[in-house]
N, C-alpha and C positions, 0 to 999 in steps of 0.2 A: 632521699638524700642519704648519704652514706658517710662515715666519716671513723679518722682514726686518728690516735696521737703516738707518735713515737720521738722517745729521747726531748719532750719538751714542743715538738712542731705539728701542732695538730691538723690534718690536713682534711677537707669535706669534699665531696662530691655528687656532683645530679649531671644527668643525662639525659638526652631525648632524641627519638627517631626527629630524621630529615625526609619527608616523604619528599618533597621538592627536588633531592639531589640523589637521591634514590630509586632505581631500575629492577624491580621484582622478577620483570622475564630475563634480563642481562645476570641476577645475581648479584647487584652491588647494592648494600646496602648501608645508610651512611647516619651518622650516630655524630652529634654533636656531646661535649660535655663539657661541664663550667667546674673550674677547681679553684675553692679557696685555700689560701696556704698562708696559717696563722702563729705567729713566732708567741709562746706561751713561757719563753725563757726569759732572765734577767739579764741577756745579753744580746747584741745584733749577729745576724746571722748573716750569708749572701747565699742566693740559690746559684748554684756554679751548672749542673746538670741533672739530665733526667734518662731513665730508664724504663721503659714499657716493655709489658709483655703483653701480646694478643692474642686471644685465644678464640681461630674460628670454628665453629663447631664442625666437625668431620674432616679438617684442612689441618690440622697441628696449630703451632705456636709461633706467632714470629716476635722477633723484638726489635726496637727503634730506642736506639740512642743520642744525643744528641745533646750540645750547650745549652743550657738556659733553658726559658719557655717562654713560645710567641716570638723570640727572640732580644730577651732581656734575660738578665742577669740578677735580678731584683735583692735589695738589701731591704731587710727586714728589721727594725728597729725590736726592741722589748714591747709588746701587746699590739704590735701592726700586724695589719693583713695585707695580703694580695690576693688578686681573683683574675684571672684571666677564663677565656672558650677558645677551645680548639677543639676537633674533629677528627672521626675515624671511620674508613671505610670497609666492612666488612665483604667477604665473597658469601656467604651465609644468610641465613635468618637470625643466627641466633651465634653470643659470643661471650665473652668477657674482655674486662682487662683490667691490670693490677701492675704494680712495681715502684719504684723507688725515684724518689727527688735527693742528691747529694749537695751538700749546706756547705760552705766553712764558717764553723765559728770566728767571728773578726777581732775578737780578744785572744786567745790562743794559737789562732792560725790552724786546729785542725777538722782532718775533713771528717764529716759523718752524716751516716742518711737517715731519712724518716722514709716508712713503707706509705706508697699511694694505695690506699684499700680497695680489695679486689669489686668491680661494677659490673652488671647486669647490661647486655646489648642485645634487646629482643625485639623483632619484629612485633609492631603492634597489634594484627591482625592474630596473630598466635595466641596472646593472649585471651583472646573471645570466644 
């Protein structure tokens, strides 16, 4: 597991290969991950959007942006958490990915992000 805090929102992260949904001779290789997303301030937060960066090994970087996550919009009181899984499919063995959740503070009205810390997407076979 992996985990960062920025500006107050501490965010963790784990990952695991999908061998089930995953093709080694096609090249798609499919990577679930679980993120909790913990409000560490003395005020309520809302997750408004997100920003991924992927990084496949020898193919570049793509990014996915997008409302919410799972498709919520989730309000985050002072010491609550969320945790949702969602999924990423790589063309590769081997990747990463990292980037940003964007918050609005519900007391002040404004916006600001916490970094999602960068994650390891390895073919399990590689490692052995």
């Amino acid at each position: 597991m992996t985990h960062i805090q920025t500006k107050g929102i501490e965010i963790l992260v784990s990952n695991w290969f999908r061998e089930d949904l995953s093709n080694e001779s096609d090249s798609n290789y499919f990577y679930n991950y679980e993120i909790t997303i913990r409000n560490r301030l003395s005020y309520s937060v809302q997750l408004l959007s997100r920003e991924w960066h992927v990084v496949h090994l020898l193919h570049g970087v793509s990014t996915v942006t997008g409302e919410g996550v799972v498709g919520e919009k989730p309000i985050l009181m002072p010491g609550e958490e969320f945790t949702y899984v969602s999924g990423c499919e790589l063309i590769n063995s081997m990747g990463k990915m990292y980037g940003k959740f964007f918050f609005k503070d519900l007391t002040s009205k404004k916006i600001f992000y916490a970094d999602i810390p960068s994650f390891n997407l390895i073919f399990p076979a590689l490692l052995n």
